[in-house]
C-alpha positions as CSV (number, residue, x, y, z in Angstrom):
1,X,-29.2,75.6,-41.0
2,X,-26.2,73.7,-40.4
3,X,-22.6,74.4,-38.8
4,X,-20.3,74.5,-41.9
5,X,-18.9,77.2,-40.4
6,X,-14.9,77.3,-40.5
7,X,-13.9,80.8,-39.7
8,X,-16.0,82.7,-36.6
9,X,-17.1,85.9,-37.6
10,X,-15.3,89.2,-36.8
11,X,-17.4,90.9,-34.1
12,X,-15.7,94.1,-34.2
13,X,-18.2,96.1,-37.5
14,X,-21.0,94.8,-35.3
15,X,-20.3,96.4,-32.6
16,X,-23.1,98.0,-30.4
17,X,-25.4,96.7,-33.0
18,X,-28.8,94.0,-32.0
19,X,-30.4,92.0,-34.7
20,X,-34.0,90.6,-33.8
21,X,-34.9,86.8,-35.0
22,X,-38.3,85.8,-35.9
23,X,-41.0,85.9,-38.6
24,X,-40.6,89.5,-39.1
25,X,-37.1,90.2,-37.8
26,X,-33.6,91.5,-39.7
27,X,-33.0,87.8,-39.4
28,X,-36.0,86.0,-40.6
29,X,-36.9,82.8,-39.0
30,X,-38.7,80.8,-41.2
31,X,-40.9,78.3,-38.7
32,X,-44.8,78.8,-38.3
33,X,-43.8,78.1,-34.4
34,X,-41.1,80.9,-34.0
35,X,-42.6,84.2,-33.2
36,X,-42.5,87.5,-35.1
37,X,-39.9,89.4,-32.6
38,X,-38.6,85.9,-31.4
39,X,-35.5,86.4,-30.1
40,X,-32.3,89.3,-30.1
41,X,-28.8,89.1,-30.7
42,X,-26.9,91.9,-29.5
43,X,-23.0,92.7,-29.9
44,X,-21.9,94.1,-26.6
45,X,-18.2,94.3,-25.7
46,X,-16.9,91.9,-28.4
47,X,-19.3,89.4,-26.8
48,X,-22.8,87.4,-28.0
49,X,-25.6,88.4,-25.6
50,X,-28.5,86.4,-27.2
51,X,-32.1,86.9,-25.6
52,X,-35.3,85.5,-25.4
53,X,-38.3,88.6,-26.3
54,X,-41.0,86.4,-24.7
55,X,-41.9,84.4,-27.4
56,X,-44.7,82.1,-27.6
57,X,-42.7,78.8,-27.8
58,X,-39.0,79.7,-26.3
59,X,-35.3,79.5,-27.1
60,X,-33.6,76.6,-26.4
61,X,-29.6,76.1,-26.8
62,X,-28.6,72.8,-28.1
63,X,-26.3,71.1,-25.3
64,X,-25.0,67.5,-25.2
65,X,-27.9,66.8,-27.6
66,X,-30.4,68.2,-25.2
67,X,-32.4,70.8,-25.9
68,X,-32.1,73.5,-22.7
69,X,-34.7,76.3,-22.7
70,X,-32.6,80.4,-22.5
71,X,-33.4,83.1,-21.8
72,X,-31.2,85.4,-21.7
73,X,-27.1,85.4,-21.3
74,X,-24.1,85.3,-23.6
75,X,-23.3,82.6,-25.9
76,X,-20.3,80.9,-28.0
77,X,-20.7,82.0,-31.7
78,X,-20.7,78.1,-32.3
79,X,-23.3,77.5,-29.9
80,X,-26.2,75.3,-31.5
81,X,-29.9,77.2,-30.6
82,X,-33.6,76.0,-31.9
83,X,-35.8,78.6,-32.7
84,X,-39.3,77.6,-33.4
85,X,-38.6,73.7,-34.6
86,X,-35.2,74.6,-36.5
87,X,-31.9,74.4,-35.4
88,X,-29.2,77.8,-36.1
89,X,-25.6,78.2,-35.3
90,X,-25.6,81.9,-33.3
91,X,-22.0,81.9,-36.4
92,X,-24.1,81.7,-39.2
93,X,-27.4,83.8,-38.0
94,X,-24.2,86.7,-37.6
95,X,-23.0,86.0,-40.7
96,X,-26.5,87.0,-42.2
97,X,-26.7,89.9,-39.7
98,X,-23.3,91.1,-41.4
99,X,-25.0,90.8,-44.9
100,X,-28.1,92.5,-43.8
101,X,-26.4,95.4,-41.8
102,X,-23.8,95.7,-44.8
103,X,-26.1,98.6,-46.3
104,X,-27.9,99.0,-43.5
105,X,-25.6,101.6,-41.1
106,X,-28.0,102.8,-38.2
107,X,-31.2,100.8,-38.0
108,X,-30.2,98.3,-35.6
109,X,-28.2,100.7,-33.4
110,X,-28.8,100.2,-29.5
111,X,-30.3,103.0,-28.1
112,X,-28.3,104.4,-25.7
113,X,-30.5,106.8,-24.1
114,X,-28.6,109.7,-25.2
115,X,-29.8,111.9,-28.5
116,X,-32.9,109.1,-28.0
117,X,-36.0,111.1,-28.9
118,X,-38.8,108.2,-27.9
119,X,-39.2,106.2,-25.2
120,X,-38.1,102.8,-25.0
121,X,-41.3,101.3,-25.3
122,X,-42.0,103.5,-28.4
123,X,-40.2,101.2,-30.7
């Protein structure tokens, strides 16, 4: 995935919501080397918190053509990452999250401990 990416994507609808990359994520990440639950991207006060979930093979952030190992911290919405041997612009992997979470209005809510029923390693 490439960055043709002109406009940045309006964090504001996505809000409080977290989106997990991987082989069987909302965001699928289609790479025999990326994990199922690879990686997260979570909205958190208008900001790009993007986390490693301990996968096998990492997450690295694409910087002055270097690859850089992450994981965990907030990111650009144009920051280049490589998940399992493919590059992704955090833009573009958001702009799927907003097509995914378009119907979707409470599966990817963070659980904020309140009203929360399980435990948070239930999930």
């Amino acid at each position: 995935m490439t960055n043709k990416t002109k406009t940045i994507i309006d964090l504001e609808p996505l809000e409080g919501r977290t989106f997990i990359l991987g082989r069987d994520g909302h965001i699928y990440i289609d790479s025999k080397t990326a994990s199922k639950h690879h990686a997260e991207i979570r909205i958190m006060g208008g900001r790009i918190r993007l986390r490693d979930l301990g996968s096998t093979n990492g997450t690295f952030l694409l910087k002055n053509r270097k690859l850089v190992q992450f994981t965990e911290g907030f990111v650009n919405p144009l920051q280049p990452i490589v998940i399992g041997n493919k590059p992704y612009v955090i833009n573009d992997l958001l702009k799927i999250a907003t097509e995914f979470s378009a119907g979707d209005t409470d599966a990817t809510q963070i659980e904020t401990g309140a009203d929360s029923g399980s435990n948070a390693a239930g999930g």
